[in-house]
N, C-alpha and C positions, 0 to 999 in steps of 0.2 A: 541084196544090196539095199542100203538105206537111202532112201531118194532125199530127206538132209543132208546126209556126207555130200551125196554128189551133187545137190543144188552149192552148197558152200564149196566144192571143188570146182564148178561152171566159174562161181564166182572168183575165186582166186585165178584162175587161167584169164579172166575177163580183165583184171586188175592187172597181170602182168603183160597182156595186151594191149591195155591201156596204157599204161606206163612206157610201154615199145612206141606205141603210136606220139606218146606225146616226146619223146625224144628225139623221133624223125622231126616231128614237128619244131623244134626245140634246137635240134640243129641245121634245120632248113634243109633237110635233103632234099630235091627236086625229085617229084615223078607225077606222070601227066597219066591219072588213073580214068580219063573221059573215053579213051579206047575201048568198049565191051571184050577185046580180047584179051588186055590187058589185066583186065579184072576176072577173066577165068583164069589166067598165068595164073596169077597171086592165089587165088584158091585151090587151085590142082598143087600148086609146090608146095605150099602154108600149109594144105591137109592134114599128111605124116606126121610134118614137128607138132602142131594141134592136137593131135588125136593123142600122141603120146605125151606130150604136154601133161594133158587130162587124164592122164593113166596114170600117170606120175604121181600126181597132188592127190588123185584117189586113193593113192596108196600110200601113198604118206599121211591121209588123214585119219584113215583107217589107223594107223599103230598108235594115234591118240600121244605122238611125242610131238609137243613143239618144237623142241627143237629141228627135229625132220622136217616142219613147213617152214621154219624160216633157211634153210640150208635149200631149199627145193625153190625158193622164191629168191632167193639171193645167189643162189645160182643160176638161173634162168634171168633174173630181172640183170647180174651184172655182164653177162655171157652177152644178152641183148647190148648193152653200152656199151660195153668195148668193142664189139663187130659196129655200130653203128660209127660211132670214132673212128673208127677205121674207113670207114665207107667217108665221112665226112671230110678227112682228111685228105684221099685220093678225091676225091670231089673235089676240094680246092685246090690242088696241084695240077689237076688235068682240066683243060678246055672243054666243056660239058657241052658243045654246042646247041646238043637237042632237048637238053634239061629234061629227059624222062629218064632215064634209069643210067644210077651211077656207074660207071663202066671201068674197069682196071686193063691197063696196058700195061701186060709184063713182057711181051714182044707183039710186033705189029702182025704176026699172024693169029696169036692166043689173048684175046677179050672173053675175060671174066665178066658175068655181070650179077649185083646184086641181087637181081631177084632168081639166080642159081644159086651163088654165093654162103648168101643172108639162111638162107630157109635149112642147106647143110649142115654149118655151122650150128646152127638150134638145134637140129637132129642131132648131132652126135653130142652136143652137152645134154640134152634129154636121154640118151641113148649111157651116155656115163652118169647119170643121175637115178638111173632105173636097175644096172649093177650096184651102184652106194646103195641102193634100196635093198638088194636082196644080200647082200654084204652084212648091210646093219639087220636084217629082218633074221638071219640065220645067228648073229651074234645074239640078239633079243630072245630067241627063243633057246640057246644053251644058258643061257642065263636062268632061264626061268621065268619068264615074264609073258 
């Protein structure tokens, strides 16, 4: 492994991170991260999508196609804004009374909450991002390339 690729893969995963953070921020999601428990939630759930995340952009940078990192970043960066729009949205229709984690009422015994939600949702678009990988990686190499 070339420890370039993967410092500039750290970095692209950091950028699309950032980009997530500044969106929360951006649409004022409320979450009260001062709880120590709360802030191991968020990294026990965040892990998985992360890690593969970074598997991901690895492998994409590997094949030296830009077009594959812009497909990997605008897939993950638009994946990120539309679930957050979403969360945004049930935020403003629903009385958030505790203002830490946005919560969906789809019946009063089943509460969804975003930081189950959010973290799935990223998994399975990384997760269909990493098949378009091996999809284009098997076409690339009948090709001859």
């Amino acid at each position: 492994m070339n420890n370039k690729t993967m410092l500039r893969a750290f970095l692209y995963l950091l950028l699309a991170v950032g980009l997530h953070l500044i969106l929360i921020y951006f649409f004022g999601i409320r979450m009260e991260l001062g709880d120590p428990g709360i802030i191991r939630t968020l990294f026990s759930v965040y892990r998985l999508p992360l890690l593969l995340g970074f598997i991901n952009i690895f492998l994409f940078m590997r094949t030296g196609r830009r077009r594959l990192l812009v497909i990997w970043f605008l897939g993950t960066a638009l994946s990120s804004f539309l679930l957050l729009l979403f969360f945004k949205i049930m935020q403003t229709k629903g009385d958030s009374e505790s203002g830490a984690i946005v919560t969906l009422d789809f019946s009063p015994k089943n509460r969804l909450e975003m930081l189950l939600l959010f973290p799935r949702g990223v998994l399975v678009i990384q997760c269909i991002l990493t098949f378009y990988y091996f999809i284009k990686r098997k076409e690339i190499s009948e090709m001859g390339f």
